[in-house]
mmCIF file of the N, C-alpha and C atoms, coordinates in Angstrom:
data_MODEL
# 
_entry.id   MODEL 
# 
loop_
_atom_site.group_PDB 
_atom_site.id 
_atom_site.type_symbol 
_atom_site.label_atom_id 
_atom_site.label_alt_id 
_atom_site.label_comp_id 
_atom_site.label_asym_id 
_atom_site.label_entity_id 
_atom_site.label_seq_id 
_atom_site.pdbx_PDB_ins_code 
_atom_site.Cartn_x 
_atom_site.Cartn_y 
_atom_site.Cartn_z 
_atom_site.occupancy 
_atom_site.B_iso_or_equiv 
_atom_site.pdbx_formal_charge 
_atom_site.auth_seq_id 
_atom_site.auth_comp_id 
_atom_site.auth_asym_id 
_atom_site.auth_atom_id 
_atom_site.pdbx_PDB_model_num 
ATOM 1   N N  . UNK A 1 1  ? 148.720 -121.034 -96.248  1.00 0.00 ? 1  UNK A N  1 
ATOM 2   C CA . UNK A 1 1  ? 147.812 -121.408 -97.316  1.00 0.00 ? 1  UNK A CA 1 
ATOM 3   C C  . UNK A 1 1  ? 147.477 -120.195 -98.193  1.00 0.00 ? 1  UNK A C  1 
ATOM 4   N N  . UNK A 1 2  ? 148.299 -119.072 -98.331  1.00 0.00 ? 2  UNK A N  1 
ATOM 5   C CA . UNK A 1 2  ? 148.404 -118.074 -99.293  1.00 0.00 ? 2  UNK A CA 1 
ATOM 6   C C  . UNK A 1 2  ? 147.946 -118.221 -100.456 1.00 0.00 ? 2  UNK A C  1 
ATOM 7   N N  . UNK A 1 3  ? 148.888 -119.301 -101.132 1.00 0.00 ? 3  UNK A N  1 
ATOM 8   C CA . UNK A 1 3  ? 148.392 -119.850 -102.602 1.00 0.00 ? 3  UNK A CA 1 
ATOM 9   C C  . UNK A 1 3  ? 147.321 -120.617 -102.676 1.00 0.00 ? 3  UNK A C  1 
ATOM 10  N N  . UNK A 1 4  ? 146.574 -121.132 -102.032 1.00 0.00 ? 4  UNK A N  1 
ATOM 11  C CA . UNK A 1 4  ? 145.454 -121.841 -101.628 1.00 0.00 ? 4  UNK A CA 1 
ATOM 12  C C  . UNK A 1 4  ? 144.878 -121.627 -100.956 1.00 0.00 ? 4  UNK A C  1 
ATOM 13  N N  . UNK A 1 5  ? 143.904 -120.312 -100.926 1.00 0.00 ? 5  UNK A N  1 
ATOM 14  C CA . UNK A 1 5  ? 142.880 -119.524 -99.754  1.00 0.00 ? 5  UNK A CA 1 
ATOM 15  C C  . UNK A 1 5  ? 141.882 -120.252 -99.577  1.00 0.00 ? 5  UNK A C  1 
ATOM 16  N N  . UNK A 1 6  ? 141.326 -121.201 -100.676 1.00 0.00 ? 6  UNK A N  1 
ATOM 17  C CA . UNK A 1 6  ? 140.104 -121.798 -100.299 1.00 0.00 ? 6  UNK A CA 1 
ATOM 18  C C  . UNK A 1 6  ? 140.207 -123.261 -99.303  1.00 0.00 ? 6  UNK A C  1 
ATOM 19  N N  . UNK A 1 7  ? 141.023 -123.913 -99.782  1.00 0.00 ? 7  UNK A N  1 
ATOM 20  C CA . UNK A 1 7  ? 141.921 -124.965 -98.953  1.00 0.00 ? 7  UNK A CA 1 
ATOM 21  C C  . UNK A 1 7  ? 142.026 -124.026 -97.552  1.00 0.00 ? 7  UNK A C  1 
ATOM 22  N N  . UNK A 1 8  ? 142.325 -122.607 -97.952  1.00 0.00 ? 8  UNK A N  1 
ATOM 23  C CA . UNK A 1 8  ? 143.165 -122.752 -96.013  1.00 0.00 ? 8  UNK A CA 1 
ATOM 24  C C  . UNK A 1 8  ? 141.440 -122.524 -95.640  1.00 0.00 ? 8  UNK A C  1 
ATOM 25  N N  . UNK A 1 9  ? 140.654 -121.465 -95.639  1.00 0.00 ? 9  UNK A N  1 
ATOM 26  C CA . UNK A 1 9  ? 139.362 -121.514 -95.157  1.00 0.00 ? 9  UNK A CA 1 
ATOM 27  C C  . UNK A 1 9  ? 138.771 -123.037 -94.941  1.00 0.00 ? 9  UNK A C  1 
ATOM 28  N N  . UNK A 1 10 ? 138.461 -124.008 -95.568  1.00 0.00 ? 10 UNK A N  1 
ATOM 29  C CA . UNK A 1 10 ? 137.856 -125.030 -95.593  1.00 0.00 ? 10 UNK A CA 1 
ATOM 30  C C  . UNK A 1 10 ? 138.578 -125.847 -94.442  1.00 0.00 ? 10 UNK A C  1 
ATOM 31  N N  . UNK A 1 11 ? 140.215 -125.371 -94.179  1.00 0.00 ? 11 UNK A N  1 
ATOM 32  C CA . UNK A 1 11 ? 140.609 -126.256 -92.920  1.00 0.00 ? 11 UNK A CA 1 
ATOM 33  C C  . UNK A 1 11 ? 140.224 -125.466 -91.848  1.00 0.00 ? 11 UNK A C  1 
ATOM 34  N N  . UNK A 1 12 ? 140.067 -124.300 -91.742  1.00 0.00 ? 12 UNK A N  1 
ATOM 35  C CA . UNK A 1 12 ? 138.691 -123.719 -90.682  1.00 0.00 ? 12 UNK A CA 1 
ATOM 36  C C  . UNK A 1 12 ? 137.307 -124.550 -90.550  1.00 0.00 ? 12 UNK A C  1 
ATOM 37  N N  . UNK A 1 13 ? 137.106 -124.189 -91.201  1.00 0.00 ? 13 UNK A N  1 
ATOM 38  C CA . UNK A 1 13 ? 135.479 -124.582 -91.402  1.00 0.00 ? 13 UNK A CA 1 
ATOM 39  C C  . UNK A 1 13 ? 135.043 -123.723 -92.427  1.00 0.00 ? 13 UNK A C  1 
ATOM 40  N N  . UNK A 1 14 ? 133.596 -124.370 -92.597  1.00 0.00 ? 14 UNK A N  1 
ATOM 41  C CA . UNK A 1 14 ? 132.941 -124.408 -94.253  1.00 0.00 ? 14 UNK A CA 1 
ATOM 42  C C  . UNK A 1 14 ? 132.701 -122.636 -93.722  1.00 0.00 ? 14 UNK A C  1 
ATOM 43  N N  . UNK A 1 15 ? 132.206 -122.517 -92.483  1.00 0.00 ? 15 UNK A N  1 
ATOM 44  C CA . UNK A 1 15 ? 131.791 -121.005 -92.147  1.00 0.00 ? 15 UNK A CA 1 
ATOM 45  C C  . UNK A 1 15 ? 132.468 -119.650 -92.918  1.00 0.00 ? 15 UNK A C  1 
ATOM 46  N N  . UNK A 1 16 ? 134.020 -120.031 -92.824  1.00 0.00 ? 16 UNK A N  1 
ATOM 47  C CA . UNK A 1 16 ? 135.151 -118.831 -92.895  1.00 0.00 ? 16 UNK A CA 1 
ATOM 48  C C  . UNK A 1 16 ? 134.413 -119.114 -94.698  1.00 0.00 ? 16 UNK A C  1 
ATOM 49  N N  . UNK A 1 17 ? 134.466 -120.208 -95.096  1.00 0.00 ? 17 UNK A N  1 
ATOM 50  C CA . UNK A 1 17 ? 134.456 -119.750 -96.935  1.00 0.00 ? 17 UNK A CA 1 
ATOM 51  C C  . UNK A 1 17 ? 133.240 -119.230 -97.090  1.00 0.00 ? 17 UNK A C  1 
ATOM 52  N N  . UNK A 1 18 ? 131.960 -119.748 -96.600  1.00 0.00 ? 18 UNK A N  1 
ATOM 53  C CA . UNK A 1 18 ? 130.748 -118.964 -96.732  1.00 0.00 ? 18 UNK A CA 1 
ATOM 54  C C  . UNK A 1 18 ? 130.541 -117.675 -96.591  1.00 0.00 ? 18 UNK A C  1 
ATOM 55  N N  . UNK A 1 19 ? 131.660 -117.221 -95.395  1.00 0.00 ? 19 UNK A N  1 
ATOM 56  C CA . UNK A 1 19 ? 131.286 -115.878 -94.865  1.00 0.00 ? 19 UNK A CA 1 
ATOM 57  C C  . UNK A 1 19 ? 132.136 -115.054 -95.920  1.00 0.00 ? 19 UNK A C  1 
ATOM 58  N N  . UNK A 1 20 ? 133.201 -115.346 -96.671  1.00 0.00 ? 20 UNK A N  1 
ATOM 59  C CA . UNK A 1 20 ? 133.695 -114.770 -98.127  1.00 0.00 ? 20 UNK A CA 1 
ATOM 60  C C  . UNK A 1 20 ? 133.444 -114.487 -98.670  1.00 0.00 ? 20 UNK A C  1 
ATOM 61  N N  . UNK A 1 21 ? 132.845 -115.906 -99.336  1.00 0.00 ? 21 UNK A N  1 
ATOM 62  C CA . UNK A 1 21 ? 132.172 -115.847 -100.870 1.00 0.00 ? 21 UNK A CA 1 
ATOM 63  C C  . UNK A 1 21 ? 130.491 -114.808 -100.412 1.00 0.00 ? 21 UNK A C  1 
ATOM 64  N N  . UNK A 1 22 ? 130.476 -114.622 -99.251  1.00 0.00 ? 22 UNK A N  1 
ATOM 65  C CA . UNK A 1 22 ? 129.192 -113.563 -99.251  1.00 0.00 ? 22 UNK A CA 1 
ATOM 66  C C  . UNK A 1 22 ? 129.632 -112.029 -99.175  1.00 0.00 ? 22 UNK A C  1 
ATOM 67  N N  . UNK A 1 23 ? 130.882 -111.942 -98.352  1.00 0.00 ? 23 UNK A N  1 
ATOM 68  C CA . UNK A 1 23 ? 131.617 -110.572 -98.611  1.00 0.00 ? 23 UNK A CA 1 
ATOM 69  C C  . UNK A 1 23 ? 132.057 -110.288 -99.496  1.00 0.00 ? 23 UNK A C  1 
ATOM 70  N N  . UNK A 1 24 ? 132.676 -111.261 -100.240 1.00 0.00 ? 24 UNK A N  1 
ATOM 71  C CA . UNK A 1 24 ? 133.378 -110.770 -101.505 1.00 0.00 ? 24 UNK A CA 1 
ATOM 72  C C  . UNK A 1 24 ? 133.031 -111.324 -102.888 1.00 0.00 ? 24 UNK A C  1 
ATOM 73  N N  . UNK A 1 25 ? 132.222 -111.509 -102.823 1.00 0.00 ? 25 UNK A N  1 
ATOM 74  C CA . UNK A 1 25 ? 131.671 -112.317 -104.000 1.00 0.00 ? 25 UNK A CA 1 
ATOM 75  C C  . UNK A 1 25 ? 130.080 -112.474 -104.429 1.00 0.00 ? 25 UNK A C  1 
ATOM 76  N N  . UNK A 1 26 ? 129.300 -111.676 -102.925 1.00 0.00 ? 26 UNK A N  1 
ATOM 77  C CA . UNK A 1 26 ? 127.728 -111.670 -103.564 1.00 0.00 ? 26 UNK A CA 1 
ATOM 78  C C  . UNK A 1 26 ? 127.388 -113.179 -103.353 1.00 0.00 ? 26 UNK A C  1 
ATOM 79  N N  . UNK A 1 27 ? 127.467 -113.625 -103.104 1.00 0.00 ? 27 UNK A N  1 
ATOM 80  C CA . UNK A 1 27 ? 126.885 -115.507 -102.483 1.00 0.00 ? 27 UNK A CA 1 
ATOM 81  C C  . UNK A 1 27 ? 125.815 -115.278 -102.280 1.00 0.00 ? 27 UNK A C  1 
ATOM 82  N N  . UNK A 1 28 ? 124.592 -115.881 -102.903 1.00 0.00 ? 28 UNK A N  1 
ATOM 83  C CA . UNK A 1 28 ? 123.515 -116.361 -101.452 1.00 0.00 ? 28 UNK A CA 1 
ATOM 84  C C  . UNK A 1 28 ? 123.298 -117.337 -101.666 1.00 0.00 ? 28 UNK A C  1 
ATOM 85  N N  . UNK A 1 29 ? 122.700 -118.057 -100.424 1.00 0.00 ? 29 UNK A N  1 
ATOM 86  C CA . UNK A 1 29 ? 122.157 -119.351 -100.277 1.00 0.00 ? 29 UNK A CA 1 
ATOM 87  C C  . UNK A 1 29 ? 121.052 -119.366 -101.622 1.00 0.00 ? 29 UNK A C  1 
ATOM 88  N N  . UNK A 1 30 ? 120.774 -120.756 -101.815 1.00 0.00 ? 30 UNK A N  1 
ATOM 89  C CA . UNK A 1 30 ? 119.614 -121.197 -102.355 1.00 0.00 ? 30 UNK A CA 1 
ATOM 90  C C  . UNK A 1 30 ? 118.361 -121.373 -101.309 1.00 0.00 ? 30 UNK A C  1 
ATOM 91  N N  . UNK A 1 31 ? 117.651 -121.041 -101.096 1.00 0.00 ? 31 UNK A N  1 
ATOM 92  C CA . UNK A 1 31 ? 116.730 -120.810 -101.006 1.00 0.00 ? 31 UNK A CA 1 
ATOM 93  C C  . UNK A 1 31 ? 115.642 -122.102 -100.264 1.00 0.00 ? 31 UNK A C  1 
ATOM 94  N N  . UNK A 1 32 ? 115.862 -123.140 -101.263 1.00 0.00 ? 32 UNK A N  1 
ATOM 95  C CA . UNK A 1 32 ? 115.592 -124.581 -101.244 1.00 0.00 ? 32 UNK A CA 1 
ATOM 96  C C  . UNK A 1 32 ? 116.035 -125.110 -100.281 1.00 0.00 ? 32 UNK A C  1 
ATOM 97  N N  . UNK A 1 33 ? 117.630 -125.156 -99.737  1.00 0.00 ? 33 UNK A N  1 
ATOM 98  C CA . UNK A 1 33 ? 118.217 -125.437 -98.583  1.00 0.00 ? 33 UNK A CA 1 
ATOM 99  C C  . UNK A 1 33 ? 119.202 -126.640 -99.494  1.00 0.00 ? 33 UNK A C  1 
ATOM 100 N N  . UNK A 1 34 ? 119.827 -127.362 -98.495  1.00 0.00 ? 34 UNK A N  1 
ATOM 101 C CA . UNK A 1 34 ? 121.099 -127.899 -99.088  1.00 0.00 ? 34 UNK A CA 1 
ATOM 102 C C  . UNK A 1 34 ? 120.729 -129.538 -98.018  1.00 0.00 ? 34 UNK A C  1 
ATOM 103 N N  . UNK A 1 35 ? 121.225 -130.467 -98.834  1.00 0.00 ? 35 UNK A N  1 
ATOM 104 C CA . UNK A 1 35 ? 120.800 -131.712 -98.448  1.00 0.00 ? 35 UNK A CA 1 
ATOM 105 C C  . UNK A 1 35 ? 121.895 -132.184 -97.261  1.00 0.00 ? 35 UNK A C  1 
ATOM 106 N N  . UNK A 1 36 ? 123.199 -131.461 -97.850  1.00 0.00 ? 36 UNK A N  1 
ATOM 107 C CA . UNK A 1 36 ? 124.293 -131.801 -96.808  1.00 0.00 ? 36 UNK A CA 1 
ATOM 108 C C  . UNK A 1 36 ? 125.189 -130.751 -96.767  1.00 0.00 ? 36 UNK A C  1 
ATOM 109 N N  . UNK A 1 37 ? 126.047 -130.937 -95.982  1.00 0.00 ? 37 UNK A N  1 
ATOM 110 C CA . UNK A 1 37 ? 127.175 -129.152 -95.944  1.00 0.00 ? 37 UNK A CA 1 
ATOM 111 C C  . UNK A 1 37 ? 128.273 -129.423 -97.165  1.00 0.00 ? 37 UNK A C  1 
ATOM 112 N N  . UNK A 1 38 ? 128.392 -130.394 -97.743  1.00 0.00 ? 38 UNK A N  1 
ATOM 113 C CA . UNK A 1 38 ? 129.225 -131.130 -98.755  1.00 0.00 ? 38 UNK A CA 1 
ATOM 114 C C  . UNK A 1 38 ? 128.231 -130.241 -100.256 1.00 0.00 ? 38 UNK A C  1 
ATOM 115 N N  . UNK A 1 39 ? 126.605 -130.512 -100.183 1.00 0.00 ? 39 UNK A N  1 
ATOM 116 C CA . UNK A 1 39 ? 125.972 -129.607 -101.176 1.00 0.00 ? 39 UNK A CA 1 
ATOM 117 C C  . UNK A 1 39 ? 126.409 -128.237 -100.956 1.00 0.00 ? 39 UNK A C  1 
ATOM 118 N N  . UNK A 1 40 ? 126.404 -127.700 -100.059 1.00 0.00 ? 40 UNK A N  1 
ATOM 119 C CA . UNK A 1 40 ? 126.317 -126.343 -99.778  1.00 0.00 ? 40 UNK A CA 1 
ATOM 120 C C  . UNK A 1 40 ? 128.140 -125.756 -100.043 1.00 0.00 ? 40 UNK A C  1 
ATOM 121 N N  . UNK A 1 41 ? 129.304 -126.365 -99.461  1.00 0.00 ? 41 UNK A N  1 
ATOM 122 C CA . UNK A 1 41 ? 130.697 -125.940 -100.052 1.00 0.00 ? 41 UNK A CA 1 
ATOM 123 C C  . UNK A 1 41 ? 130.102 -126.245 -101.718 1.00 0.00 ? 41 UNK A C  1 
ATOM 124 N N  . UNK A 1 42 ? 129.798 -127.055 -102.317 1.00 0.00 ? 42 UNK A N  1 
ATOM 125 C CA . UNK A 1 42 ? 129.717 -127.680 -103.698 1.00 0.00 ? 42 UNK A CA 1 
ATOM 126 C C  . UNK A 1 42 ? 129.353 -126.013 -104.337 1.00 0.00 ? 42 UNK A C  1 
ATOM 127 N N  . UNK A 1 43 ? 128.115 -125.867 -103.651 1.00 0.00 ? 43 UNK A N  1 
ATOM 128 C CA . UNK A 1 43 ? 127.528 -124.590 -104.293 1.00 0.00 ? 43 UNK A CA 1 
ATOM 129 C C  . UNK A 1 43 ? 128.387 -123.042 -103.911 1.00 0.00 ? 43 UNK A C  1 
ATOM 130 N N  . UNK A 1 44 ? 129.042 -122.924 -103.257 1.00 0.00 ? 44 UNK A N  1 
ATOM 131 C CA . UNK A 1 44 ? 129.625 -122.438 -102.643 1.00 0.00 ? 44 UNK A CA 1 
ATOM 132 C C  . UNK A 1 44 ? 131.081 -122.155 -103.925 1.00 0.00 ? 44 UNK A C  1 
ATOM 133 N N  . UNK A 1 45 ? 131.824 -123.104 -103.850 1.00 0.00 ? 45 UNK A N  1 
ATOM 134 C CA . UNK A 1 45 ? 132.657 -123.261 -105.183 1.00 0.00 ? 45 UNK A CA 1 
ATOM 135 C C  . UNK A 1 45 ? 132.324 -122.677 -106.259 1.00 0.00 ? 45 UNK A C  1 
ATOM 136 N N  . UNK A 1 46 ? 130.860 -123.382 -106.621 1.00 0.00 ? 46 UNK A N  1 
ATOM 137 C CA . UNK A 1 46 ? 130.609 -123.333 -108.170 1.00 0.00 ? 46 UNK A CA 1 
ATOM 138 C C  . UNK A 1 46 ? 130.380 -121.740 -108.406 1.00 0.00 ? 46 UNK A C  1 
ATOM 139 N N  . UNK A 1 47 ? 129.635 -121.081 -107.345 1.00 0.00 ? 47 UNK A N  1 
ATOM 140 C CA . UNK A 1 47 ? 129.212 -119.580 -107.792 1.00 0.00 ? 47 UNK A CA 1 
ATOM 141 C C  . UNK A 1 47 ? 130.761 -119.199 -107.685 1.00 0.00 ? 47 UNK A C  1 
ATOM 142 N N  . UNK A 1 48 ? 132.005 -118.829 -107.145 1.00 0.00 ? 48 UNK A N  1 
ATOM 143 C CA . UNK A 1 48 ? 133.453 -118.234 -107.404 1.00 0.00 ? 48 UNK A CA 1 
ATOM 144 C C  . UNK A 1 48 ? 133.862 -118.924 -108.210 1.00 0.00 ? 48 UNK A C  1 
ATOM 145 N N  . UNK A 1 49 ? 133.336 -119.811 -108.914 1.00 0.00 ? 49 UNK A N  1 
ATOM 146 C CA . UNK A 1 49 ? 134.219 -119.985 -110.230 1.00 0.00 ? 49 UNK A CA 1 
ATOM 147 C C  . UNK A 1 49 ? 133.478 -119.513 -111.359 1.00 0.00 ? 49 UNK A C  1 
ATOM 148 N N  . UNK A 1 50 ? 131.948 -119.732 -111.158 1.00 0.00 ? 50 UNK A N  1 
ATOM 149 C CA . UNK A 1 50 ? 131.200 -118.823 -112.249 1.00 0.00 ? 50 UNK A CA 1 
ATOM 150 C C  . UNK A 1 50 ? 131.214 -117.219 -112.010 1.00 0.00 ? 50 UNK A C  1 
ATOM 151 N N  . UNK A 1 51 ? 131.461 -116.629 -110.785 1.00 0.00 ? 51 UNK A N  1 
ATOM 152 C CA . UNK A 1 51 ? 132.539 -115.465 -110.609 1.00 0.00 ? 51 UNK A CA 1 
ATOM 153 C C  . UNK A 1 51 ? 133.652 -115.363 -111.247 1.00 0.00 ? 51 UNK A C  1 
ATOM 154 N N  . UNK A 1 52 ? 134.128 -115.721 -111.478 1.00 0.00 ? 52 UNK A N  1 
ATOM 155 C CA . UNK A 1 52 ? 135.562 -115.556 -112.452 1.00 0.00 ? 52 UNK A CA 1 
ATOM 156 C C  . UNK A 1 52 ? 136.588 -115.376 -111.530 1.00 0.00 ? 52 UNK A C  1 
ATOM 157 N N  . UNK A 1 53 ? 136.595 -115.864 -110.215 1.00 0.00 ? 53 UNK A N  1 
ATOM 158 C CA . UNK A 1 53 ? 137.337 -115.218 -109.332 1.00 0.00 ? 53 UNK A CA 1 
ATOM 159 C C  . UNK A 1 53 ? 138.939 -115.818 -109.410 1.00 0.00 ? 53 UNK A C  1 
ATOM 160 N N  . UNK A 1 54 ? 138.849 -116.839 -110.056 1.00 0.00 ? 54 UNK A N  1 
ATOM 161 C CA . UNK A 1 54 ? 140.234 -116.892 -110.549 1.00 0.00 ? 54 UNK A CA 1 
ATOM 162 C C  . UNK A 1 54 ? 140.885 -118.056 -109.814 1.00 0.00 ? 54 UNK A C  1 
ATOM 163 N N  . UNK A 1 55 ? 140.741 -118.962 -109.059 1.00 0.00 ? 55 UNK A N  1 
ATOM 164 C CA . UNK A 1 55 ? 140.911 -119.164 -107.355 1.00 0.00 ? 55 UNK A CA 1 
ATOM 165 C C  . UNK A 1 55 ? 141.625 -120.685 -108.458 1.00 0.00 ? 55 UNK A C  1 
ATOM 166 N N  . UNK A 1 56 ? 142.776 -121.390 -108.074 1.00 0.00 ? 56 UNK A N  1 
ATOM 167 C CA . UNK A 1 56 ? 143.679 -122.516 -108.966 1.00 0.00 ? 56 UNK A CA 1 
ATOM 168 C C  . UNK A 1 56 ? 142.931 -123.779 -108.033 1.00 0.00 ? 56 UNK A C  1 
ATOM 169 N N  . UNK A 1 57 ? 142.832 -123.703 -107.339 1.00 0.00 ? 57 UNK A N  1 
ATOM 170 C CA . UNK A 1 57 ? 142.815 -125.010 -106.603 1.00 0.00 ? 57 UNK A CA 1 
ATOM 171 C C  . UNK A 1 57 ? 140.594 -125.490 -106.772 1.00 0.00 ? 57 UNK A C  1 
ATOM 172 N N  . UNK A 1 58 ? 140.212 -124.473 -107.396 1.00 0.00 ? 58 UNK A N  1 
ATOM 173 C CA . UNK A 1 58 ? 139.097 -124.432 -107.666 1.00 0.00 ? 58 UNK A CA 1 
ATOM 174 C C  . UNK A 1 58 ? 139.374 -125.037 -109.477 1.00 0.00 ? 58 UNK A C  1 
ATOM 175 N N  . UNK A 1 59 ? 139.820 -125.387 -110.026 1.00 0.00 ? 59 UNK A N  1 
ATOM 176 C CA . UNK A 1 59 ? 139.933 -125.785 -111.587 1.00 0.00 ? 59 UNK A CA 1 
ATOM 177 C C  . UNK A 1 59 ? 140.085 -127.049 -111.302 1.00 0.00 ? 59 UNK A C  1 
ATOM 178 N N  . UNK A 1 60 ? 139.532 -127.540 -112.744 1.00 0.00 ? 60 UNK A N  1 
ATOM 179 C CA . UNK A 1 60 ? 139.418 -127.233 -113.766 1.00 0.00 ? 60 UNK A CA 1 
ATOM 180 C C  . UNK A 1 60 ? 138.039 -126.551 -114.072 1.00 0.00 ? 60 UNK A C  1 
ATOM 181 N N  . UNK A 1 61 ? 138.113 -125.649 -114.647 1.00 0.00 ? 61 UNK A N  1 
ATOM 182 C CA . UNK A 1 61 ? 136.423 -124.648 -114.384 1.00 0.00 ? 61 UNK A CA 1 
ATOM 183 C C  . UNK A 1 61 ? 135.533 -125.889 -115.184 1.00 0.00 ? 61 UNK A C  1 
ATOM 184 N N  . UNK A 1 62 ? 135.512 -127.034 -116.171 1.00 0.00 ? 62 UNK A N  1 
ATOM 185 C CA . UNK A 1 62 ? 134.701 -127.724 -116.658 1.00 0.00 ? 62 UNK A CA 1 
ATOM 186 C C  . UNK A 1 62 ? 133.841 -128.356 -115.540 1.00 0.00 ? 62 UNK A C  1 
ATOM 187 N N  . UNK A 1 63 ? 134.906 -128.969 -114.423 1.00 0.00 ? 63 UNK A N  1 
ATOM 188 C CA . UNK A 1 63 ? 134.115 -129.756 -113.586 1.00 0.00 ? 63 UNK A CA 1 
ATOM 189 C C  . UNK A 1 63 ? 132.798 -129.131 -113.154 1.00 0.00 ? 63 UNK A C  1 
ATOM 190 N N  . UNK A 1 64 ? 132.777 -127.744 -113.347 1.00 0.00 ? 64 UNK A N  1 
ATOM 191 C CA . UNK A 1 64 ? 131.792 -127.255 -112.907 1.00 0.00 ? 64 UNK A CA 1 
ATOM 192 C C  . UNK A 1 64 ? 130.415 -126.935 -113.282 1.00 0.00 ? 64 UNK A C  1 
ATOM 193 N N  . UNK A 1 65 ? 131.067 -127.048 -114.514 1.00 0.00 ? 65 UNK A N  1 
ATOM 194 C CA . UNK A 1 65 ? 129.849 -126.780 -115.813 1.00 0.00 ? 65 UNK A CA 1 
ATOM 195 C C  . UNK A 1 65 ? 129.114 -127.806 -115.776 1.00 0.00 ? 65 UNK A C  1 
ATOM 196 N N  . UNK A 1 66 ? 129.292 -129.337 -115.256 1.00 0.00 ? 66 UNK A N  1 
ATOM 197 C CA . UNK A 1 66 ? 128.188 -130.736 -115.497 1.00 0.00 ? 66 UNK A CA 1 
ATOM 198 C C  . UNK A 1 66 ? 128.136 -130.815 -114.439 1.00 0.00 ? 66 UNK A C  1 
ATOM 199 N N  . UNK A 1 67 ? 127.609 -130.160 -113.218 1.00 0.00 ? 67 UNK A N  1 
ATOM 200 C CA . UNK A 1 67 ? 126.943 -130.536 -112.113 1.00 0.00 ? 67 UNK A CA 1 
ATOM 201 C C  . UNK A 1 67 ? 125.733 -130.396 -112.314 1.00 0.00 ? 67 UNK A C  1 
# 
């Protein structure tokens, strides 16, 4: 899952992408808390793509903009 790092993490578990996007990307939780782990990948996504991190299987960057 080379070409698709976030895909291969997520077939781990949500953990391996959280623990990323906080090493390499500055992540933090909200604060508020997350209604389901489905909110929390959601948010999770949206900050590495408003990172610019570049990631294909994360596009189209619009979807992200009307959440």
């Amino acid at each position: 899952m080379e070409e698709r790092p976030i895909i291969g993490m997520l077939l781990k578990n949500l953990g391996s992408l959280y623990e990323f996007a906080v090493r390499e990307y500055g992540y933090e939780e909200d604060m508020r808390g997350y209604i389901s782990k489905c909110h929390l990948c959601l948010d999770i996504r949206r900050h590495l793509v408003n990172s610019n991190a570049g990631f294909k299987e994360l596009e189209p960057k619009e979807f992200y903009e009307h959440l």
